[in-house]
PDB file with SEQRES, HELIX, SHEET and CRYST1 records, atoms N, CA, C and O in Angstrom:
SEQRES   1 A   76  UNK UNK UNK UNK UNK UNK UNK UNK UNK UNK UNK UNK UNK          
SEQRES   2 A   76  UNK UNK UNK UNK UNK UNK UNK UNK UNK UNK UNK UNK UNK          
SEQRES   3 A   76  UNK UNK UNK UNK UNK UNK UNK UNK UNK UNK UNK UNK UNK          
SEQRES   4 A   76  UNK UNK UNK UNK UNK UNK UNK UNK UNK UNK UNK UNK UNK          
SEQRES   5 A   76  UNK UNK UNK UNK UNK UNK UNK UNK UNK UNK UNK UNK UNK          
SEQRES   6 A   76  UNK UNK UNK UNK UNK UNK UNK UNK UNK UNK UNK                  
SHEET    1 AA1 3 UNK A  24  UNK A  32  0                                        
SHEET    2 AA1 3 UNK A  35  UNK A  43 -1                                        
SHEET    3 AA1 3 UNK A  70  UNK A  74 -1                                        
SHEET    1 AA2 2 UNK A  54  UNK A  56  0                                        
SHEET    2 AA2 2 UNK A  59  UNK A  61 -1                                        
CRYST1    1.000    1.000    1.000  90.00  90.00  90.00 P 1           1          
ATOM      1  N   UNK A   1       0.835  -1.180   0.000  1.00  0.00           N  
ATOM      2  CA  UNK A   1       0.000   0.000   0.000  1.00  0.00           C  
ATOM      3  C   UNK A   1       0.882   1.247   0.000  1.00  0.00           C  
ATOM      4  O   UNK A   1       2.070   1.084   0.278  1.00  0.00           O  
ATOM      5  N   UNK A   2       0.410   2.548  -0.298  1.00  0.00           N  
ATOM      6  CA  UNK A   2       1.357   3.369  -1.089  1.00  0.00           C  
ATOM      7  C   UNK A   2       0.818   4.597  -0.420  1.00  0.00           C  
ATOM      8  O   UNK A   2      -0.248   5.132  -0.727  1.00  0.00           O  
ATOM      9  N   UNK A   3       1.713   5.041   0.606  1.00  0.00           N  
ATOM     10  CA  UNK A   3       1.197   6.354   1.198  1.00  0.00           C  
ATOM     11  C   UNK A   3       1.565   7.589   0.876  1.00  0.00           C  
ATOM     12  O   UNK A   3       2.786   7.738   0.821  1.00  0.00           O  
ATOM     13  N   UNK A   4       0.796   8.700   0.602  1.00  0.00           N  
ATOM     14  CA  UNK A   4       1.456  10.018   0.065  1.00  0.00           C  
ATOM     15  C   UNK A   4       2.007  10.702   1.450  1.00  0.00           C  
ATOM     16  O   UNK A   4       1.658  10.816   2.625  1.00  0.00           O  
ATOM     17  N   UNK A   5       2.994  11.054   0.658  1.00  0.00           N  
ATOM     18  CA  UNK A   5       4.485  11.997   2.120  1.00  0.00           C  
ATOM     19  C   UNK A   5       3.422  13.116   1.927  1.00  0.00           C  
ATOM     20  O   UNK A   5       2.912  13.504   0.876  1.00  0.00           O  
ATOM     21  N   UNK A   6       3.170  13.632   3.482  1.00  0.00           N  
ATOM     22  CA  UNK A   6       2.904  15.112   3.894  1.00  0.00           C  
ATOM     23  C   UNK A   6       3.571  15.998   3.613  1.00  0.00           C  
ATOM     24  O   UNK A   6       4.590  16.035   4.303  1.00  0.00           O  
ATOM     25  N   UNK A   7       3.480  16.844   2.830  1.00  0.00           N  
ATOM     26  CA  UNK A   7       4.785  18.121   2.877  1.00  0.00           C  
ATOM     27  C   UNK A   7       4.371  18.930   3.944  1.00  0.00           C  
ATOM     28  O   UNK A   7       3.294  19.230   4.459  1.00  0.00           O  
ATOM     29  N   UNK A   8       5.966  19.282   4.180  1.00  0.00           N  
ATOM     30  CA  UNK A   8       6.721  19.960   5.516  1.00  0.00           C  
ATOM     31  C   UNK A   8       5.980  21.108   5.394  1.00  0.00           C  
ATOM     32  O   UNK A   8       5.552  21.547   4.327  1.00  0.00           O  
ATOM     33  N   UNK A   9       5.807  21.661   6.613  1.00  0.00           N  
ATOM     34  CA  UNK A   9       5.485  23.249   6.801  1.00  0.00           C  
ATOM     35  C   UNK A   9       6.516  24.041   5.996  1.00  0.00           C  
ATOM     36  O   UNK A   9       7.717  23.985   6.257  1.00  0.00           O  
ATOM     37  N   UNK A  10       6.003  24.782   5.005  1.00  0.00           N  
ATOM     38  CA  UNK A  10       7.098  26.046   4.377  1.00  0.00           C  
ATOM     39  C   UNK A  10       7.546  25.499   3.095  1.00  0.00           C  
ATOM     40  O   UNK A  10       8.472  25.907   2.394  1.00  0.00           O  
ATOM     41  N   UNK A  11       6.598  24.324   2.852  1.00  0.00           N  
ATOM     42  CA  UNK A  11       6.947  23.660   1.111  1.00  0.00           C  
ATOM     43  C   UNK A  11       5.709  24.503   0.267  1.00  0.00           C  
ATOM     44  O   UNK A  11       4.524  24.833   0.304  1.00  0.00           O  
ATOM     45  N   UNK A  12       6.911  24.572  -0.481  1.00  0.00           N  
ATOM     46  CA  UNK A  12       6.304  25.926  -2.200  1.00  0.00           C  
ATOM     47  C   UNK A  12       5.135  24.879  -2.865  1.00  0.00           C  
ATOM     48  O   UNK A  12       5.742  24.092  -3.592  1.00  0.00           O  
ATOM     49  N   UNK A  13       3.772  24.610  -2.874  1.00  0.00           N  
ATOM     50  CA  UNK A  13       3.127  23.841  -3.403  1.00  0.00           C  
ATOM     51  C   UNK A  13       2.543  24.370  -4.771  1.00  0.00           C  
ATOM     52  O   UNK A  13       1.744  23.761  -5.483  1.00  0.00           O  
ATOM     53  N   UNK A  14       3.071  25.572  -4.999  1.00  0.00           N  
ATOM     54  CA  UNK A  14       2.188  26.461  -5.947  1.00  0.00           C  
ATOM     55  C   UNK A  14       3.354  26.330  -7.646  1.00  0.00           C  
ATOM     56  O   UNK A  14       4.571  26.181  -7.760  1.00  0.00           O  
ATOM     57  N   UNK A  15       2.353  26.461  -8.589  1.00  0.00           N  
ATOM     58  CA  UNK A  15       3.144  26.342  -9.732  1.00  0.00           C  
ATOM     59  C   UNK A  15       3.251  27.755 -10.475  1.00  0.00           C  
ATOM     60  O   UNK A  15       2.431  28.649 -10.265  1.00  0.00           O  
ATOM     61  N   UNK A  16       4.048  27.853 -11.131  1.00  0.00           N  
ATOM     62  CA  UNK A  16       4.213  28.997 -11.825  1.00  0.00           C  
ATOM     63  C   UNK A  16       4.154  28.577 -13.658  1.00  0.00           C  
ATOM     64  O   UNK A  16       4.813  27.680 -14.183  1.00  0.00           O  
ATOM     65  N   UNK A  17       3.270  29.421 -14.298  1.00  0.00           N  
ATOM     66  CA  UNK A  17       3.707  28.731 -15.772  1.00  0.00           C  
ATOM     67  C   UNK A  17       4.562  29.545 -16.622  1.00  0.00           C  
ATOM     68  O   UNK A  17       4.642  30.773 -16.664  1.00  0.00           O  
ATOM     69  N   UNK A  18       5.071  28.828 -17.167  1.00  0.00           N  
ATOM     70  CA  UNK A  18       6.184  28.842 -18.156  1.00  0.00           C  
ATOM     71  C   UNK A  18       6.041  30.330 -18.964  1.00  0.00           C  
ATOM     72  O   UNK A  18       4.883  30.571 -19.305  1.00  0.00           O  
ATOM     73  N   UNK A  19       6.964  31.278 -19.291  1.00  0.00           N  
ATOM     74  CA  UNK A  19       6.743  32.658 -19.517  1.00  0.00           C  
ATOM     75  C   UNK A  19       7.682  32.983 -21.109  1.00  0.00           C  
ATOM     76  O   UNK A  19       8.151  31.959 -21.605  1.00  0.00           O  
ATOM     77  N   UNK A  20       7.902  34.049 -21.732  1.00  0.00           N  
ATOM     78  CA  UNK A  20       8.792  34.108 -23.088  1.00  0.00           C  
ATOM     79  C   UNK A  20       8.402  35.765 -23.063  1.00  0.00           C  
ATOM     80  O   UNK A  20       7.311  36.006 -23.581  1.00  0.00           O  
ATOM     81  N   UNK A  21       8.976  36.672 -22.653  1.00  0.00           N  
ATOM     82  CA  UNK A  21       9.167  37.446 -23.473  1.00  0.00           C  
ATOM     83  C   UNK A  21      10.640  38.350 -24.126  1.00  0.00           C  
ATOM     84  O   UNK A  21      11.782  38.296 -23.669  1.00  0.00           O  
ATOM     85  N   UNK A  22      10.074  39.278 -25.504  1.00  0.00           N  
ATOM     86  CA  UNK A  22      11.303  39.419 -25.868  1.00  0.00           C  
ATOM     87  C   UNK A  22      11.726  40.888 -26.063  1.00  0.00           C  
ATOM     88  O   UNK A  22      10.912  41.780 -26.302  1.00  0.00           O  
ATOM     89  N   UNK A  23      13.874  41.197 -25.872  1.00  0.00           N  
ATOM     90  CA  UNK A  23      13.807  42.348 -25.512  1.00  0.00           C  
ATOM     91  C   UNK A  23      14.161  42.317 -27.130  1.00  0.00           C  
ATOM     92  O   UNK A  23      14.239  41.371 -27.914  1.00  0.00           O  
ATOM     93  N   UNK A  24      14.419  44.358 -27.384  1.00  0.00           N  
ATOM     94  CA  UNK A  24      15.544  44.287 -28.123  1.00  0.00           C  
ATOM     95  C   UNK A  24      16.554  45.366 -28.151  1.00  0.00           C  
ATOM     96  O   UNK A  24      16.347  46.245 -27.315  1.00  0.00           O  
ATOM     97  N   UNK A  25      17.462  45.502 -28.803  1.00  0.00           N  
ATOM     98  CA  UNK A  25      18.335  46.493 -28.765  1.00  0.00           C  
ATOM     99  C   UNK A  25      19.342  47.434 -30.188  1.00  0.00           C  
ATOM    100  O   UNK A  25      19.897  46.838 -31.111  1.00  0.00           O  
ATOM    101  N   UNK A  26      19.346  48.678 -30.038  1.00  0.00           N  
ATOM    102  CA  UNK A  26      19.941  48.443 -31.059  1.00  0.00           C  
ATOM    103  C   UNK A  26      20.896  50.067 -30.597  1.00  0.00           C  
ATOM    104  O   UNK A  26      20.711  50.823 -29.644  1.00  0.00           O  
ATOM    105  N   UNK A  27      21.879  50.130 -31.686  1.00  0.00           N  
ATOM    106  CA  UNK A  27      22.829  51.022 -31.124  1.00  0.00           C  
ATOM    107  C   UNK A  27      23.045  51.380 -33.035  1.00  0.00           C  
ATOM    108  O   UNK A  27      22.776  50.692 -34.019  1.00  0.00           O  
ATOM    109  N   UNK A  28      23.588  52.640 -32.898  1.00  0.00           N  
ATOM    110  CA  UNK A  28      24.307  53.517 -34.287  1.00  0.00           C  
ATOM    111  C   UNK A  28      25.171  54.757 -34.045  1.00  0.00           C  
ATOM    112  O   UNK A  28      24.701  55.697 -33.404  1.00  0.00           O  
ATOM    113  N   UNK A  29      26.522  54.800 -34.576  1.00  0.00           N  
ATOM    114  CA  UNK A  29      27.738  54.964 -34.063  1.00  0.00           C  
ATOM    115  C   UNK A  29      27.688  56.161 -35.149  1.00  0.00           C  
ATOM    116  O   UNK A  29      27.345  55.789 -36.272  1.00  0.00           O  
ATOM    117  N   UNK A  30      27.937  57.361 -35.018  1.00  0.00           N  
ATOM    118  CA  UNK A  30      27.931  58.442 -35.790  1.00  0.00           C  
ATOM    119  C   UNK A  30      29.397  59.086 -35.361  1.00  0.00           C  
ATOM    120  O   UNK A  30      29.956  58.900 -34.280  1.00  0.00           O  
ATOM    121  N   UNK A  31      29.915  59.937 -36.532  1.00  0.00           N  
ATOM    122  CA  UNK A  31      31.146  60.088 -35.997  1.00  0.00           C  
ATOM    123  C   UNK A  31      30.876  61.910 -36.713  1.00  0.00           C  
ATOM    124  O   UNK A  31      30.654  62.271 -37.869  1.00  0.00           O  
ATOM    125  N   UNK A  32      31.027  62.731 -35.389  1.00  0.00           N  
ATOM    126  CA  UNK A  32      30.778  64.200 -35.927  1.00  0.00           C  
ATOM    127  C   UNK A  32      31.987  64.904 -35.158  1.00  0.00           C  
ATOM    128  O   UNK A  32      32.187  64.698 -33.961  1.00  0.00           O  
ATOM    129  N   UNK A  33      33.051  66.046 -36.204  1.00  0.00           N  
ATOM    130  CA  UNK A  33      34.510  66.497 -36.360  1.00  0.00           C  
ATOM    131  C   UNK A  33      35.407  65.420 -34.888  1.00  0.00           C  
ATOM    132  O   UNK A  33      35.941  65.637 -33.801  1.00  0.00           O  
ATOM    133  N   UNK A  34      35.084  64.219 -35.808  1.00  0.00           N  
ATOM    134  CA  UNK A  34      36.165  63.579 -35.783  1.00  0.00           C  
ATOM    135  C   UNK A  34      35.762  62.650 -34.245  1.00  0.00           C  
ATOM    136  O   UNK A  34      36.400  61.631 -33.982  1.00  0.00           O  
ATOM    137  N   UNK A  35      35.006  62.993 -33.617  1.00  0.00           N  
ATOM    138  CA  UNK A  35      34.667  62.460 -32.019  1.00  0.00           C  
ATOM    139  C   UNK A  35      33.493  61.738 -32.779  1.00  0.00           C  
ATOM    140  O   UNK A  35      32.810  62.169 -33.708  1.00  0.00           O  
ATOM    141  N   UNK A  36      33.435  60.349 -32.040  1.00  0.00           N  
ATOM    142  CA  UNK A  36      32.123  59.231 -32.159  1.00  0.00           C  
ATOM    143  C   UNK A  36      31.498  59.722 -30.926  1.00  0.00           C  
ATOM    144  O   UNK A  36      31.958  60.023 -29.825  1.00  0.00           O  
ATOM    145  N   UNK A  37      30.180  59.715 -31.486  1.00  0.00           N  
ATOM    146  CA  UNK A  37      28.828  59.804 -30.908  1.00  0.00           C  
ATOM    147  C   UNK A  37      28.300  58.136 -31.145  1.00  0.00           C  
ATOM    148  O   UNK A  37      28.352  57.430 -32.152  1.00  0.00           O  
ATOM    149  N   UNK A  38      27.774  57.855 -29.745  1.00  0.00           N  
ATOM    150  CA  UNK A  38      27.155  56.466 -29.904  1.00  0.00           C  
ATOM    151  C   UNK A  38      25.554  56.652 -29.406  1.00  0.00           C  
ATOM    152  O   UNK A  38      25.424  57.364 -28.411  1.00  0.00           O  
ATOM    153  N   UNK A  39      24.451  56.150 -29.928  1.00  0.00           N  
ATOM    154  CA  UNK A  39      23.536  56.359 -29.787  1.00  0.00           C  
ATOM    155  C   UNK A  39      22.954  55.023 -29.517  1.00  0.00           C  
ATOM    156  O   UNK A  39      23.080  54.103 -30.326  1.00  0.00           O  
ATOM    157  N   UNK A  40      22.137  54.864 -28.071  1.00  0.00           N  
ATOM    158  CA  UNK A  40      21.397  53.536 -27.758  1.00  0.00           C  
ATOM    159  C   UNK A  40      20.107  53.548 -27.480  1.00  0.00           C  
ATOM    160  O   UNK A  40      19.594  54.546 -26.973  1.00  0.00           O  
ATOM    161  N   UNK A  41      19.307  52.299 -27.809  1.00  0.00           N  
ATOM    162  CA  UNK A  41      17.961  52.043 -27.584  1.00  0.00           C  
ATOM    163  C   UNK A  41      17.378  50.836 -27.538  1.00  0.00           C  
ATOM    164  O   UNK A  41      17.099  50.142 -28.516  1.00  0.00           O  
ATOM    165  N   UNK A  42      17.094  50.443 -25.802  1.00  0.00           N  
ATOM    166  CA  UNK A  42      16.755  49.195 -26.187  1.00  0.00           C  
ATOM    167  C   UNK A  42      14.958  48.979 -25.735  1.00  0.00           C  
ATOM    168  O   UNK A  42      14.167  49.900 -25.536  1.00  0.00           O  
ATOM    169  N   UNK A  43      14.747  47.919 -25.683  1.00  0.00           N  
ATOM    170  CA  UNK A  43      12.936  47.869 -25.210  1.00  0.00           C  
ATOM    171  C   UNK A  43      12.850  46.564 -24.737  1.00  0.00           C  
ATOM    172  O   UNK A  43      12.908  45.713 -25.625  1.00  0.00           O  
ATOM    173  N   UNK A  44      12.715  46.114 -23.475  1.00  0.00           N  
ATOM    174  CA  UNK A  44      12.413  45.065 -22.826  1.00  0.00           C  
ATOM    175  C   UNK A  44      11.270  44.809 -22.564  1.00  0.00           C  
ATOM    176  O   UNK A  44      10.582  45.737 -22.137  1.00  0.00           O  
ATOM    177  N   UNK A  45      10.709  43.577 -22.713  1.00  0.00           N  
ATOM    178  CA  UNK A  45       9.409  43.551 -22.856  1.00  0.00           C  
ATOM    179  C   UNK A  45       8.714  43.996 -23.988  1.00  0.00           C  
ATOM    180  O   UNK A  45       7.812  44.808 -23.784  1.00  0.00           O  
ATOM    181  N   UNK A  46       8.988  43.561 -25.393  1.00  0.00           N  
ATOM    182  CA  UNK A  46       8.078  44.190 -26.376  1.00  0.00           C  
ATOM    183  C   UNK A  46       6.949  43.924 -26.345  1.00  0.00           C  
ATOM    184  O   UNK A  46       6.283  44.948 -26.198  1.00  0.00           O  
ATOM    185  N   UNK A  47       6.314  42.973 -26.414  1.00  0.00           N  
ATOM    186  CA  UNK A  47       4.897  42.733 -25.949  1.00  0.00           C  
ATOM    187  C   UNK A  47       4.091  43.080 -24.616  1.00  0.00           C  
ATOM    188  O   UNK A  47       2.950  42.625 -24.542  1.00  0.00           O  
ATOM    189  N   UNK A  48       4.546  43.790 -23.630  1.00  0.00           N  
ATOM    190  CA  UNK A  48       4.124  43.730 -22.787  1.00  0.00           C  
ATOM    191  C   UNK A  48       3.353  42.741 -22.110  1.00  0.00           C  
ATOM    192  O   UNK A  48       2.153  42.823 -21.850  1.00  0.00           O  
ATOM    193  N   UNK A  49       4.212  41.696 -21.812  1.00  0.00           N  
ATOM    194  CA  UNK A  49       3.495  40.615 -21.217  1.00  0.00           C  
ATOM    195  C   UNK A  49       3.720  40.359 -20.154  1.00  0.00           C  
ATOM    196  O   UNK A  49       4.867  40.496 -19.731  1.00  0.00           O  
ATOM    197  N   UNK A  50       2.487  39.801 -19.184  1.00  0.00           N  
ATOM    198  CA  UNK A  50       2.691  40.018 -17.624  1.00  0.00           C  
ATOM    199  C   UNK A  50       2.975  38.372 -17.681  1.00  0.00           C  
ATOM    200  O   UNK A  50       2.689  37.417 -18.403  1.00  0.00           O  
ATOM    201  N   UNK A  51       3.773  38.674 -16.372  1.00  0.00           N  
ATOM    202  CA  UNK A  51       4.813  37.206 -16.355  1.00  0.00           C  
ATOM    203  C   UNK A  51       5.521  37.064 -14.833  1.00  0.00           C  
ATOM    204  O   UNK A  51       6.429  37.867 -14.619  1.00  0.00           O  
ATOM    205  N   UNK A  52       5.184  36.098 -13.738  1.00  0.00           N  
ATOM    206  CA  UNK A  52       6.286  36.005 -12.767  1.00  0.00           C  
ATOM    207  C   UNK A  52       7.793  35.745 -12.684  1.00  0.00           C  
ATOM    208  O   UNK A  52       8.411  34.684 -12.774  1.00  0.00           O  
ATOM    209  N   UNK A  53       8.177  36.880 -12.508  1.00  0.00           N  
ATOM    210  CA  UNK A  53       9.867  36.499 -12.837  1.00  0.00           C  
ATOM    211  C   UNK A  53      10.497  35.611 -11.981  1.00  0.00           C  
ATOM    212  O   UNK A  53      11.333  34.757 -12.278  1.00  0.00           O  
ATOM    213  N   UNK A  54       9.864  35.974 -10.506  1.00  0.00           N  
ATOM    214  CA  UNK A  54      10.749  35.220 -10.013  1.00  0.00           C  
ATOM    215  C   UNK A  54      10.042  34.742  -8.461  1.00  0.00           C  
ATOM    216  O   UNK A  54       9.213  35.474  -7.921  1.00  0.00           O  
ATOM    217  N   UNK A  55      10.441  33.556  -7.895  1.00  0.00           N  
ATOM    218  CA  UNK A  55      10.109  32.744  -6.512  1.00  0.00           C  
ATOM    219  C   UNK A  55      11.402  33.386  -5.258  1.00  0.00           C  
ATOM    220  O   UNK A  55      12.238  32.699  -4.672  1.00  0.00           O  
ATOM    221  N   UNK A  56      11.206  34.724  -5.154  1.00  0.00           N  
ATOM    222  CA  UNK A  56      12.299  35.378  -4.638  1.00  0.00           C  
ATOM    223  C   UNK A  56      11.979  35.188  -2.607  1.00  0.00           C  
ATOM    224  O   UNK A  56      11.093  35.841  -2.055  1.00  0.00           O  
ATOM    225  N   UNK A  57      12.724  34.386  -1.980  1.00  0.00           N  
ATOM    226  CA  UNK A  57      12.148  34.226  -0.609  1.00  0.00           C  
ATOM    227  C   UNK A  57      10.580  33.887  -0.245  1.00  0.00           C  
ATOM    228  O   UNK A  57       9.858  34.146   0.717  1.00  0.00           O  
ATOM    229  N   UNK A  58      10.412  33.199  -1.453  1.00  0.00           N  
ATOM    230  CA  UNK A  58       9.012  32.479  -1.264  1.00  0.00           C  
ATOM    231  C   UNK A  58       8.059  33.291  -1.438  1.00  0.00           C  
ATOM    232  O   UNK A  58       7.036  32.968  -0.834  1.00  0.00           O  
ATOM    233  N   UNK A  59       7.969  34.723  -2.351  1.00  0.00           N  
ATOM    234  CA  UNK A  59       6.681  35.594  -2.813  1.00  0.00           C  
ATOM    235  C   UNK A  59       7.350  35.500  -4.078  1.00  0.00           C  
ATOM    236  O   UNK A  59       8.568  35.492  -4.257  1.00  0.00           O  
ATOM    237  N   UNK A  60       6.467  35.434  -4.915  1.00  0.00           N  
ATOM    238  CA  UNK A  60       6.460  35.844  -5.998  1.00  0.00           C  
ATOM    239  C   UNK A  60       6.982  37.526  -6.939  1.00  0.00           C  
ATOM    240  O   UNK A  60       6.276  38.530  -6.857  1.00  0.00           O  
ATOM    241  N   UNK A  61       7.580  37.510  -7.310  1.00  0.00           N  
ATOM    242  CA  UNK A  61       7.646  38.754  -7.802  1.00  0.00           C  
ATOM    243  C   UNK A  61       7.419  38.828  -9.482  1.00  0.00           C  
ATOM    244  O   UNK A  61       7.396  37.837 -10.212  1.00  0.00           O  
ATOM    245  N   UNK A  62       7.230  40.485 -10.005  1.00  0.00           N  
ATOM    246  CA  UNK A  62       5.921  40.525 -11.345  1.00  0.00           C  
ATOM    247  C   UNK A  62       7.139  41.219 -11.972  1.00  0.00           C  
ATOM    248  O   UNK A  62       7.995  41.973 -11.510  1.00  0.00           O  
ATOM    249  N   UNK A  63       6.883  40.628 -13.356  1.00  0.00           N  
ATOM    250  CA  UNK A  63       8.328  40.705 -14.077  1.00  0.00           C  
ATOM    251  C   UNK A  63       7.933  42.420 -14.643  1.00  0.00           C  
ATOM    252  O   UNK A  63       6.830  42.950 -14.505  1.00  0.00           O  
ATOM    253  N   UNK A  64       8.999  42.978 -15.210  1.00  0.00           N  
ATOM    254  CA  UNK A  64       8.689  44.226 -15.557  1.00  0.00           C  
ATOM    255  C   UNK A  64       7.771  44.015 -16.578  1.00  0.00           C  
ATOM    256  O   UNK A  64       7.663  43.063 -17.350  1.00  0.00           O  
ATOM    257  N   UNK A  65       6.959  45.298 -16.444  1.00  0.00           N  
ATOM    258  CA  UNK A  65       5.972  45.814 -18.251  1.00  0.00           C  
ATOM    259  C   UNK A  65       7.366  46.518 -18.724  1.00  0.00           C  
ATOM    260  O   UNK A  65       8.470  46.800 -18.256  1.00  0.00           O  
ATOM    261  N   UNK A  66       6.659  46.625 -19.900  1.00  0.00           N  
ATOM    262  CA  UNK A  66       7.363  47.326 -21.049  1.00  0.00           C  
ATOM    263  C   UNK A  66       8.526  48.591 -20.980  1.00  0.00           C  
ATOM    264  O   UNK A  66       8.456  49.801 -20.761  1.00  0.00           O  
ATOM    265  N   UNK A  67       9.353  47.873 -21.211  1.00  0.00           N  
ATOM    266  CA  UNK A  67      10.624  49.362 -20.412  1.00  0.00           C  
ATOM    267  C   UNK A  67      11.184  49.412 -21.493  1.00  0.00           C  
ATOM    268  O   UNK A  67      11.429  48.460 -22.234  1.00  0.00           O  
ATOM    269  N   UNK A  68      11.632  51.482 -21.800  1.00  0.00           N  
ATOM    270  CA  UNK A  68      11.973  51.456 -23.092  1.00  0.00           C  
ATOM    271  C   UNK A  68      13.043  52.385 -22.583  1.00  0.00           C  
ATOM    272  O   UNK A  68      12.636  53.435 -22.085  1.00  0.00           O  
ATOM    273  N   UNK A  69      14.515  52.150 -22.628  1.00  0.00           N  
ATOM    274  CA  UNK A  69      15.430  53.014 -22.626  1.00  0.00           C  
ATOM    275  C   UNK A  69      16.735  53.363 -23.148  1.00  0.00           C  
ATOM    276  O   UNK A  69      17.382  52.349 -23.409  1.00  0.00           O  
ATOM    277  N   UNK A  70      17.337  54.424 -23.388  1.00  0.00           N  
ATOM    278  CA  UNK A  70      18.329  55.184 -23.908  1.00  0.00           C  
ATOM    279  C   UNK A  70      19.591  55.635 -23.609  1.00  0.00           C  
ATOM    280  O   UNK A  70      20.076  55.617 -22.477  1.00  0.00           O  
ATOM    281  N   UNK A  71      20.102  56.019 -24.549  1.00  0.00           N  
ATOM    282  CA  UNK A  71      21.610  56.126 -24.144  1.00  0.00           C  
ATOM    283  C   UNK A  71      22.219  57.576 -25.053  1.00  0.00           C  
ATOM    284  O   UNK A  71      22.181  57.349 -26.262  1.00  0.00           O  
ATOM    285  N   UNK A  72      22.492  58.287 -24.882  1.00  0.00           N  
ATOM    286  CA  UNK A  72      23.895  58.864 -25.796  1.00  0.00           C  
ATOM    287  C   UNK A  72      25.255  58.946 -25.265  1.00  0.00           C  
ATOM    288  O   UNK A  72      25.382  59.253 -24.080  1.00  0.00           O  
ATOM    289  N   UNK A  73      26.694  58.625 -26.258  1.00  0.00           N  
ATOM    290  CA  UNK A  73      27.421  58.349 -25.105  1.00  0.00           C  
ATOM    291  C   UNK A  73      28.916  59.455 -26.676  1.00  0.00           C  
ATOM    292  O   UNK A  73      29.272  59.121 -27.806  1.00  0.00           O  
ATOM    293  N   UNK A  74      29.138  60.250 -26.112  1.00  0.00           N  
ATOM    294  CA  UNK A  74      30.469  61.571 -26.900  1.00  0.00           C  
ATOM    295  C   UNK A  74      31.647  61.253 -26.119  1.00  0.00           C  
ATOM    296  O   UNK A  74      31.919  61.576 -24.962  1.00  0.00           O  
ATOM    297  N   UNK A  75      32.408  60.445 -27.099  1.00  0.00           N  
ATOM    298  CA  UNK A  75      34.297  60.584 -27.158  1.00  0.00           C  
ATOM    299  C   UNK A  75      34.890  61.811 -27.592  1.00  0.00           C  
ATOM    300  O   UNK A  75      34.904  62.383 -28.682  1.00  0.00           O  
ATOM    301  N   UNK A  76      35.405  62.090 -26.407  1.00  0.00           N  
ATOM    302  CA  UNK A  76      36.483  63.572 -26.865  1.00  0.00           C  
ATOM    303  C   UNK A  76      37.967  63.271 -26.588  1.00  0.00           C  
ATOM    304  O   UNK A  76      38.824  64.122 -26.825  1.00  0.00           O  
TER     305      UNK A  76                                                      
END                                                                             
């Protein structure tokens, strides 16, 4: 006969499902009297899809929405 084990006080019984989203990035290198200018832009989360990132000390935490950010970066 085949008995099911009790789980312990403080066992994670909860599931999380399986998540995909995608970033992207892109950069273009301009060169004005003679100093490069670098220009960045990336976007995480293109779809804005809600998603648990992570089982962080046993709460759940909510993955970012849609983050869109920038860069300019002048060599002298």
């Amino acid at each position: 006969m085949r008995t099911k084990k009790r789980p312990t006080r403080g066992t994670n019984l909860q599931r999380v499902p399986g998540w995909t989203h995608v970033d992207l990035g892109l950069r273009y290198v301009a060169v004005a009297a003679k100093h490069p200018i670098t220009f960045r832009v990336s976007v995480e989360n293109i779809a804005n899809t809600r998603y648990w990132a992570s089982a962080f000390g046993g709460y759940l935490l909510q993955g970012t929405p849609r983050t869109i950010k920038s860069s300019l970066t002048f060599e002298y």
